[in-house]
N, C-alpha and C positions, 0 to 999 in steps of 0.2 A: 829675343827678349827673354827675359830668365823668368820660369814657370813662376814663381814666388809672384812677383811682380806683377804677371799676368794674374792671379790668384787673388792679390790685391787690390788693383782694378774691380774684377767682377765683382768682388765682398762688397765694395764702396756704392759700387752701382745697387746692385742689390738693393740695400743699407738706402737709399736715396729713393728709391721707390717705393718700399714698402712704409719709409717714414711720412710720405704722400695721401694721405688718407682722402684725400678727394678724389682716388680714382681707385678703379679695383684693375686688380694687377694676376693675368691667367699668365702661365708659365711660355706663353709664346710673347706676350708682351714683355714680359723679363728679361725673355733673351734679345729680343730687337733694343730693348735699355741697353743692355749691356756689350750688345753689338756694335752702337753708337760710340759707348763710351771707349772701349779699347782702339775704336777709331780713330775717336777724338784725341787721346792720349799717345797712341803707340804708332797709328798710321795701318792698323789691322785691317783688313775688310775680308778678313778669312772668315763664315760664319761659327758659328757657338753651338753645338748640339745640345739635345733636350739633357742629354745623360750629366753632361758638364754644367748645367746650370740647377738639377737636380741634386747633384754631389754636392754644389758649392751649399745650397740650401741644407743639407744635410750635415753639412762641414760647421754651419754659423751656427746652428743649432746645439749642438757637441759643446764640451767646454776646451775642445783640443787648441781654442782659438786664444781662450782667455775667457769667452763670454759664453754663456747658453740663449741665444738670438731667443724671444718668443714667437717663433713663426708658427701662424693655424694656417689651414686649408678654411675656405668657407663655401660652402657648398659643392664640395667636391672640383673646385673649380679656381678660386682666387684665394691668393697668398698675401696676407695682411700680420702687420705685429698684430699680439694678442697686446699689449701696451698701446695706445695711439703715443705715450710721448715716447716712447724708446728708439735707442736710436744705437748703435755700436760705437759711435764715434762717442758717447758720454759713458761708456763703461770705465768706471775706478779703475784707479792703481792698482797693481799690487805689491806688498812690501815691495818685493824683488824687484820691479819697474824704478820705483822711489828710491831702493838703494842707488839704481845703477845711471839715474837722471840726476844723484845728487851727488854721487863723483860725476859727472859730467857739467856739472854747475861750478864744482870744484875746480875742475882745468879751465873751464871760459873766466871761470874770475880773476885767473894769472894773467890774462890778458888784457884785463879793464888798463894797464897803465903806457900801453902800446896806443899810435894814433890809427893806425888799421883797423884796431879793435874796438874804436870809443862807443861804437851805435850798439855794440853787443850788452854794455852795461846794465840799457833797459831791461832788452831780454833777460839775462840772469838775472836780475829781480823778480823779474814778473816770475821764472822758474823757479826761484829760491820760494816767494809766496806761495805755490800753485802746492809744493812741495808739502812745507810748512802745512796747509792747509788741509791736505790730502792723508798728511800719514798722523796728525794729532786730532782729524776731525773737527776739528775748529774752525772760525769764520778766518777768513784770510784777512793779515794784520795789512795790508797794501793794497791801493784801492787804485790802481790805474784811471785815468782820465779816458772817457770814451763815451759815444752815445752810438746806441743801437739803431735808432730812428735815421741816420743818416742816409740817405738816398746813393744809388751809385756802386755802393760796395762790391755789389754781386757781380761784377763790372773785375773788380781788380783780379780774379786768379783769370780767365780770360785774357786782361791784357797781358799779364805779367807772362802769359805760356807764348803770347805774338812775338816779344821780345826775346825772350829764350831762344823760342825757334824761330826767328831771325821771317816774320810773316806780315804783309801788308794787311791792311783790316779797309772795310769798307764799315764808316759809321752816318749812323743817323744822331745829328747832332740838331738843338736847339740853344740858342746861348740865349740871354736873359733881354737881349738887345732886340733880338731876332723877333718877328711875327709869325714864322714859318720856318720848319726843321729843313737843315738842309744835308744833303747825304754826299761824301767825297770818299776819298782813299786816304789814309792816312798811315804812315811809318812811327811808330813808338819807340825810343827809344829808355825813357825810363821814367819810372812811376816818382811823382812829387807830392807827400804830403805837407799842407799849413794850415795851424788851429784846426787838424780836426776834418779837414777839407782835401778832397785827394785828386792829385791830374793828374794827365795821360800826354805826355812832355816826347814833341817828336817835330816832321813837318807834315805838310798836307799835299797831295802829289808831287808837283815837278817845283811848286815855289821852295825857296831855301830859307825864309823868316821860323824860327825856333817858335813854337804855337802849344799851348797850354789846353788842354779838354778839359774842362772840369768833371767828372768822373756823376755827378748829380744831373749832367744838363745830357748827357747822353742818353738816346731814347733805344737805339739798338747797334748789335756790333755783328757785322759777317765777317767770314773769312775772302781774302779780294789777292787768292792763288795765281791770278793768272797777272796780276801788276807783281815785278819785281820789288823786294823790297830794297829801300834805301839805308845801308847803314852808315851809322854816327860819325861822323867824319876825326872821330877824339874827342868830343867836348864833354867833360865832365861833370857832372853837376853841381860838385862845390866849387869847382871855377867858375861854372857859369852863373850862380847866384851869389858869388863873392862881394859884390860890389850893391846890394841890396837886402832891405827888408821885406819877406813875401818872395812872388813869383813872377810878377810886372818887373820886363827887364826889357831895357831900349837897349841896342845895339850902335845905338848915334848918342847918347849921355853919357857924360864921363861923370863920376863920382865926385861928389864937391861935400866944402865940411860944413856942416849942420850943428851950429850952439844953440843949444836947449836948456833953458831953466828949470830946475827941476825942486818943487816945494819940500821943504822939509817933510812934510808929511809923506812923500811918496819918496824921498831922494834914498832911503835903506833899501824898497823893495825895487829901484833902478840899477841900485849900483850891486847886489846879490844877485841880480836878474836885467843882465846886461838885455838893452833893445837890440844891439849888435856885436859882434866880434870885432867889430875896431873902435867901441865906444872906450872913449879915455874921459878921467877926471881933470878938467882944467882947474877949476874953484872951489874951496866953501865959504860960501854965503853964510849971512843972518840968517837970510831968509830959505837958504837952503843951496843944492850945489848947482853947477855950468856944466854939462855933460859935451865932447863935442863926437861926434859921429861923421864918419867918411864913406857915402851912401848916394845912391842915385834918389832923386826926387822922385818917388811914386804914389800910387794908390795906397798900398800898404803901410807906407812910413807916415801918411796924411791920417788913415787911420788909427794907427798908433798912438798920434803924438793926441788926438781929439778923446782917444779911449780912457785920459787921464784926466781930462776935464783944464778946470782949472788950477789943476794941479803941475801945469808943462806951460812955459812962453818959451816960444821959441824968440831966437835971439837973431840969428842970421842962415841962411841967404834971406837980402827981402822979399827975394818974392814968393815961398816958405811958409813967411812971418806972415804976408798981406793976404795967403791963400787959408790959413788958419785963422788969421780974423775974420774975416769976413764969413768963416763956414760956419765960426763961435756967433757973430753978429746976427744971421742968418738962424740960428739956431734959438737962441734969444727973442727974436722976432716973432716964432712962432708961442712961446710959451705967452710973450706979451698978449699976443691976440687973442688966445684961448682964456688968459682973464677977462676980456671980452664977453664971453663968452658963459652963460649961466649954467655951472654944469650941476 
């Protein structure tokens, strides 16, 4: 493993403990951190001597890095930032960085017109902003969609390194059905975000049903070395969610066409903001357009078509049509009752 790398590693480790302010941190616990971590990462279990994790301390300190770390001694004894929020991973740019990130944003935008390349588009945005931001001081002009509160996330570099390294996991899972966690083996074979919501898209031991983890309902994840892992037999993920909206996908439904009315009121931000990649324009209405969509009947597409109020009738299949009435009916029902009701 090239010294750099290894070097890397221990700064980060470091950097993760001393940002920990709920624990005090002596230079023997520093190194069993960072003994863990080059574990974790590299497969090391060679141990760390006091000299090498003194140097490193020595080294964050220095500006040789980029940064002068605030690392005290307190009491002769534990190593804490003099900052509780500092952290090295939020040290600024330097021009130099920003020059060489913004030719680097330059070559990925040649590629925005490639279909290999489509998913990069976001990122050079968000890099163009981050940029912008950075080197004029200013508030960033691009505000990305995201919420911090989400559950789960801490979840994602863990899976995403199972995957890489090709590694069965043993999870402690709860789904929302459930009364009680249940704990299996499971193979990942790749991460699915929707709205905001993220899974852990693989199977579950020896069954062969493609099975979704919602990345929120997972309560813990080991490592489960001693099962083989299973890998993907080819399926790729935009093949395999072609035929859907969301991530509810049968393996026995074939995709059938779905006409949806859609009010003028809502029929601009439909047709700018397709529900699907196979939505086509059949009509305009008085009353607004016919959209038809080539889609398996699911959760997702049920919720969709309800997110719009009565702003969407669905037109065909009937039983589509009879499963949105009756949800709209149903829904109605409750509001009647609560005028009932003296609030």
């Amino acid at each position: 493993m090239p010294a750099n790398r290894n070097a890397l590693i221990r700064y980060r480790a470091i950097d993760t403990c001393l940002a920990n302010k709920y624990r005090q941190w002596t230079l023997e616990a520093l190194i069993d951190a960072v003994s863990e971590a080059l574990y974790e990462y590299e497969g090391m279990d060679k141990g760390i001597s006091r000299r090498t994790i003194q140097a490193d301390l020595q080294m964050m300190r220095s500006d040789k890095l980029g940064y002068n770390a605030p690392i005290i001694v307190i009491d002769k004894k534990y190593y804490a930032y003099a900052d509780p929020a500092y952290s090295i991973t939020q040290i600024p740019l330097t021009g130099q960085d920003l020059g060489r990130i913004s030719e680097a944003v330059e070559v990925l935008k040649q590629f925005k017109g490639f279909s290999h390349f489509e998913q990069l588009s976001g990122v050079v945005q968000k890099l163009e902003a981050h940029i912008y931001s950075a080197s004029t001081n200013q508030r960033t002009i691009i505000d990305f969609e995201k919420n911090d509160n989400l559950k789960g996330l801490t979840h994602l570099d863990v899976l995403y390194r199972t995957i890489v390294q090709r590694q069965a996991i043993s999870v402690t899972y709860q789904s929302f059905k459930a009364h009680l966690p249940a704990q299996f083996r499971f193979h990942v074979w790749w991460l699915k975000e929707f709205k905001n919501r993220w899974f852990a898209v693989g199977v579950r031991g020896n069954q062969k049903e493609v099975q979704h983890l919602a990345l929120d309902r997972i309560i813990s994840i080991e490592s489960a070395e001693e099962t083989a892992y299973r890998d993907n037999p080819g399926i790729t993920a935009s093949t395999y969610y072609q035929d859907v909206i969301g991530v509810t996908v049968s393996q026995t439904l074939r995709p059938c066409n779905v006409l949806i009315c859609v009010a003028t009121e809502h029929a601009p931000y439909v047709e700018t903001k397709p529900l699907h990649h196979s939505q086509q324009l059949v009509e305009r209405r008085d009353d607004g357009i016919v959209i038809r969509l080539e889609v398996q009947l699911n959760f997702e597409l049920e919720r969709e078509i309800l997110s719009f109020g009565d702003g969407m009738t669905v037109l065909a299949p009937a039983r589509l049509r009879e499963r949105i009435r009756q949800k709209l009916k149903n829904g109605l029902a409750q509001y009647e009752e609560d005028e009932k009701i003296d609030l």
